[in-house]
C-alpha positions in Angstrom: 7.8 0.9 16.9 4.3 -0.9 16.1 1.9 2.1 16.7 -1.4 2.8 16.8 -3.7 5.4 15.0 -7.3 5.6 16.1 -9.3 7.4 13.1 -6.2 6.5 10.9 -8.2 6.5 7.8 -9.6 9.9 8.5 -8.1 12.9 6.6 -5.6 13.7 9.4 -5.1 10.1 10.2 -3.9 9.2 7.2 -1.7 11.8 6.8 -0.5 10.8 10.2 0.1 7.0 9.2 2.0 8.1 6.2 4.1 9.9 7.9 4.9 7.2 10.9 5.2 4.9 7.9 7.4 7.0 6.0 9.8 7.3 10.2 9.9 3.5 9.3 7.2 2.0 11.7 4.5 -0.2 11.5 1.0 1.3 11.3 -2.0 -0.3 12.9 -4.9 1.8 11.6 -8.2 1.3 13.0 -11.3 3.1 11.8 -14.9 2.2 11.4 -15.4 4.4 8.2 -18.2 6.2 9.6 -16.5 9.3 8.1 -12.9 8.1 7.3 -12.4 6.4 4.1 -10.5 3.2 2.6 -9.2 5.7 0.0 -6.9 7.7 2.1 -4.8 4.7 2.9 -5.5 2.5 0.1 -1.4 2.4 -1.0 -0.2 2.2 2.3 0.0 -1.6 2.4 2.7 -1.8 -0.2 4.8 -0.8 2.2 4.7 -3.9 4.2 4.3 -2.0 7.4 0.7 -0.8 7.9 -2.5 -3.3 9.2 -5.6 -2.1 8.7 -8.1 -2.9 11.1 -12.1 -2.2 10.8 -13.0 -1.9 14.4 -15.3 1.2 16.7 -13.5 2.5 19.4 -16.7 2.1 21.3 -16.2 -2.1 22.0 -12.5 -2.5 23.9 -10.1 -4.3 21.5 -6.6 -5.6 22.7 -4.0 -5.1 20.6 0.0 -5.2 20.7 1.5 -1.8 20.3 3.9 0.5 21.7 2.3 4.1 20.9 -1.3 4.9 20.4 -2.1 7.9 18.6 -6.0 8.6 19.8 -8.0 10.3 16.7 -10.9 8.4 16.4 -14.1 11.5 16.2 -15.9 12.9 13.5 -14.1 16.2 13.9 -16.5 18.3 11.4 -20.3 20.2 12.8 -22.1 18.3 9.9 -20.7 14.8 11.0 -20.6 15.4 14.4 -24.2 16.7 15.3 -25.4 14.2 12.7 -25.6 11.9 15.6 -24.4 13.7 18.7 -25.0 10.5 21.2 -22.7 8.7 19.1 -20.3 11.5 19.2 -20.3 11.8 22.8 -20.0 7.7 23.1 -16.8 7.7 20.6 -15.2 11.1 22.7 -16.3 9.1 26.2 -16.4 5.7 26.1 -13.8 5.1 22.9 -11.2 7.3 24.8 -11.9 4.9 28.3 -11.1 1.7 26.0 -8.2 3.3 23.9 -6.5 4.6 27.2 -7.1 1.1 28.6 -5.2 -0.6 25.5 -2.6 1.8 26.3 -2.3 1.0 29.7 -2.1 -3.0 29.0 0.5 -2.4 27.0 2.1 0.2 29.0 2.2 2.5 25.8 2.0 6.3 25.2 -0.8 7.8 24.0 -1.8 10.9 22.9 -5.0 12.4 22.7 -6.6 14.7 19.4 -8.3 17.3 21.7 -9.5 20.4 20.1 -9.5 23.8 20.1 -13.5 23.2 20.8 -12.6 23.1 24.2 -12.7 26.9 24.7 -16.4 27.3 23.2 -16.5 30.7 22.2 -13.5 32.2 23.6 -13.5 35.4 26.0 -9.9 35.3 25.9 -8.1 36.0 22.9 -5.5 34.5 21.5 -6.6 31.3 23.6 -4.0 29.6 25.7 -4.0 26.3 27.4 -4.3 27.4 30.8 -7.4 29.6 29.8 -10.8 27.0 30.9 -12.8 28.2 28.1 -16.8 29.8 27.2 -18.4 26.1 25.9 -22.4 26.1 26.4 -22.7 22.5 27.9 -26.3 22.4 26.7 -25.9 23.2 23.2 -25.9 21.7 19.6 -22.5 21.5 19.8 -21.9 19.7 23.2 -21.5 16.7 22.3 -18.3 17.4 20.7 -16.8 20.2 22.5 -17.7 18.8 26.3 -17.0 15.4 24.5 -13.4 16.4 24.1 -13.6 17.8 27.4 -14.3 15.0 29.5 -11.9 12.9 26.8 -8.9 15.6 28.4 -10.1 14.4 31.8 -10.1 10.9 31.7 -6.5 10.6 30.2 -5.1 12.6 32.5 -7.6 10.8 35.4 -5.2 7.5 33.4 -2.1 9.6 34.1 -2.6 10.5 37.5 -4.0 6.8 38.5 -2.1 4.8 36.8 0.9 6.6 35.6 0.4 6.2 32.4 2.7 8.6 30.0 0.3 10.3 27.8 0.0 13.6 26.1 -3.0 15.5 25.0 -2.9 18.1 21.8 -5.9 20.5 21.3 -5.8 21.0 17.3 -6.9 24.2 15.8 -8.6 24.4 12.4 -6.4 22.1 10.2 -6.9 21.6 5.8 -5.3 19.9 3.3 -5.9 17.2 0.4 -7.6 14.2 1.6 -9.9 16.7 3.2 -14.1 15.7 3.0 -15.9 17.2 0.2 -18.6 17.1 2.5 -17.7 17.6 5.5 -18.6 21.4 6.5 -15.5 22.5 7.2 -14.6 26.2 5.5 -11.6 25.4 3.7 -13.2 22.4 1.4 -16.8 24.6 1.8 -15.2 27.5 -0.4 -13.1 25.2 -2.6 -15.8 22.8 -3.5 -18.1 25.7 -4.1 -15.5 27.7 -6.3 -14.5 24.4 -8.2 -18.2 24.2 -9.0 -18.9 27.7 -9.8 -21.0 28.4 -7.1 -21.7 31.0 -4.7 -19.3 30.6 -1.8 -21.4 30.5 1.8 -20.3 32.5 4.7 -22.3 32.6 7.8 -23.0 35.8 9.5 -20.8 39.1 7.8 -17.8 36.7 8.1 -16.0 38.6 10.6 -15.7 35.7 12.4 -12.2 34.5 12.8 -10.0 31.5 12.2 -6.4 30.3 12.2 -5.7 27.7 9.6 -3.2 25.2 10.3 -1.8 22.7 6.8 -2.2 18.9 7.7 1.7 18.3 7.5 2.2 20.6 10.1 -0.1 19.6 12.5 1.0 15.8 12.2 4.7 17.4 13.0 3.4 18.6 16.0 1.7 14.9 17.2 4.4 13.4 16.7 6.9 15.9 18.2 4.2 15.1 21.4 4.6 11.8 21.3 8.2 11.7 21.6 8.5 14.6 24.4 7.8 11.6 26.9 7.6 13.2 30.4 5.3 16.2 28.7 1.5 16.2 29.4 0.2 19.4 27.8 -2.3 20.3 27.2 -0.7 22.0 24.2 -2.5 23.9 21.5 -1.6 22.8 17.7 -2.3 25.1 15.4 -1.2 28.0 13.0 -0.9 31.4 14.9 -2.2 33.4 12.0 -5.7 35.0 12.0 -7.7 35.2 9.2 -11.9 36.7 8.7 -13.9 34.2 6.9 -14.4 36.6 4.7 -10.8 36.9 3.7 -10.5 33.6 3.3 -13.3 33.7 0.6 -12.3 36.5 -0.5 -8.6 34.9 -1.5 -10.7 31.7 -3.0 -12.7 33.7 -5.0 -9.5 35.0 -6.7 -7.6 32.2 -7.1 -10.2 29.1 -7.8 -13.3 31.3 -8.9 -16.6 31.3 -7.3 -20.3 33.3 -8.6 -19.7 35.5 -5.5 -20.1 35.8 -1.6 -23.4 35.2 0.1 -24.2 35.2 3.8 -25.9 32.7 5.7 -27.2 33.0 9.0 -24.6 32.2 11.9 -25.2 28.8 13.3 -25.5 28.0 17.0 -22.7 28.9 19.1 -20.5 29.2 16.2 -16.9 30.8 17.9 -16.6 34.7 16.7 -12.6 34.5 17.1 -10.3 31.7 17.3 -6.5 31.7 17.8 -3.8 29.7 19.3 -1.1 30.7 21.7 1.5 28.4 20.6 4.2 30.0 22.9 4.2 26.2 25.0 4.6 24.3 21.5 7.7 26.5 20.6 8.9 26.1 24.3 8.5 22.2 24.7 8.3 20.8 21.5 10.3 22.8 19.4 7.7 23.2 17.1 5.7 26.0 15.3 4.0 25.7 11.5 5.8 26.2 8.8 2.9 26.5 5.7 1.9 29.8 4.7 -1.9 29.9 3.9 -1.8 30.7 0.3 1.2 27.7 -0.4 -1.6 25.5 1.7 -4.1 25.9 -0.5 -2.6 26.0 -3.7 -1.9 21.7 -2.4 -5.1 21.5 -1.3 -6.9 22.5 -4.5 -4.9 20.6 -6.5 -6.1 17.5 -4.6 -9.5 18.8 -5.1 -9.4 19.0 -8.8 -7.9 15.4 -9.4 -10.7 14.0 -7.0 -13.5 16.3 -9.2 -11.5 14.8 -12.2 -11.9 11.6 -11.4 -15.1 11.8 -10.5 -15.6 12.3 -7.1 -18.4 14.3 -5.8 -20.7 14.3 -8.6 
């Protein structure tokens, strides 16, 4: 099939496109590098398969494809409330004109929701038919009530105009290609340890997280997108629970680190977050597969050929 990945050069986008790639389809990635990066697909066009397109989700584009996989957001607090009206543009108006494309073309699409959509959950773990605890007025609004009204408008498509689509609300999710930068906990600690720094955690580090590897999670998109007929919501992520803490704690000792200080919690920051998966195992036969520590140990190696080569000095 010729399919479509919105955000394809992002760190799970590409890892999506090399996978669709590897299923033996063409790729059209579109990005607009505001936090993906040519990098992450740069040896994809050997294949002969894969079209790179520079193009914001915010202007309508037409284009001739058969799937569309919908990731296009900066997915991280740091890039997200860098410029929350554009965040709440991309998860509005870029998820009206990707949902459109889809419709002209009578292709499926599937949307990246997020585990965001729960806020700070009051029901633990969290499973799709729980509403969530989001504070629409909040620093984090624009991405979490973003992806909310993203939710509503492709099914608003499904409902209209019959359009077969299926949304995914991703939990936490690492792995190589990951930002440096990006604010996320997993390259946070790594980047620190690497570096010999002090690894940050905000608040005790009680808070709570389930960490899902980027192989995995692309498994479960496109198990999705082929369970035509299936809707979701459906929560993709890995079902075990780990403090913050723990997670630094299990850096320190195998990548190093000065020591553990804490940070005051930001604004709204979730104190626990789980997935039910039960309705992934149910209709798409899928739960994860990578074991935190196996996770890692491929993720740090990424991060010390990037620091050897330069990157993030």
């Amino acid at each position: 099939m010729r399919v479509l990945v919105t955000g394809g050069a992002g760190f799970v986008g590409s890892h999506l496109c090399e996978r669709l790639l590897n299923d033996g389809h063409d790729v059209v990635c579109l990005d607009n590098f505001y936090t993906g990066r040519r990098e992450n697909v740069a040896g994809f066009a050997a294949s002969g398969r894969f079209e790179l397109v520079e193009h914001d989700v915010e202007q309508p584009i037409s284009l001739p494809v058969e799937q569309v996989y919908h990731l296009a957001c900066p997915a991280s607090p740091v890039h997200y409330q860098a410029d929350p009206v554009r965040t709440l543009r991309t998860n509005v108006i870029g998820t009206l004109n990707m949902l459109e494309l889809a419709r002209q073309n009578n292709a499926r699409l599937v949307l990246a929701s997020t585990s965001e959509v729960y806020g700070d959950p009051e029901v633990h773990p969290q499973p799709e038919r729980y509403r969530g605890n989001v504070n629409p007025h909040g620093i984090r609004a624009c991405y979490d009530e973003g992806k909310r009204a993203a939710e509503s408008a492709t099914m608003d498509y499904h409902r209209q105009y019959g359009l077969s689509v299926g949304i995914a609300r991703i939990f936490n999710t690492y792995g190589p290609r990951m930002a440096f930068e990006d604010g996320r906990v997993v390259s946070n600690f790594l980047v620190q340890a690497m570096a010999g720094k002090p690894l940050t955690v905000y608040g005790d580090g009680s808070q709570t997280r389930s960490f899902c590897y980027v192989t995995d999670l692309v498994d479960g998109l496109v198990r999705l997108m082929a369970r035509g007929g299936f809707t979701g919501p459906v929560n993709l992520g890995n079902d075990g629970e780990f403090t913050i803490r723990q997670l630094a704690e299990l850096v320190t000792r195998k990548y190093g680190g000065a020591q553990i200080v804490e940070e005051p919690l930001p604004a709204d920051d979730p104190t626990r977050r789980k997935p039910d998966i039960t309705l992934a195992r149910a209709e798409l036969g899928w739960s994860p597969t990578v074991a935190l520590e196996q996770g890692l140990e491929a993720t740090a190696a990424d991060f010390r050929s990037r620091f050897a080569a330069g990157e993030g000095r």
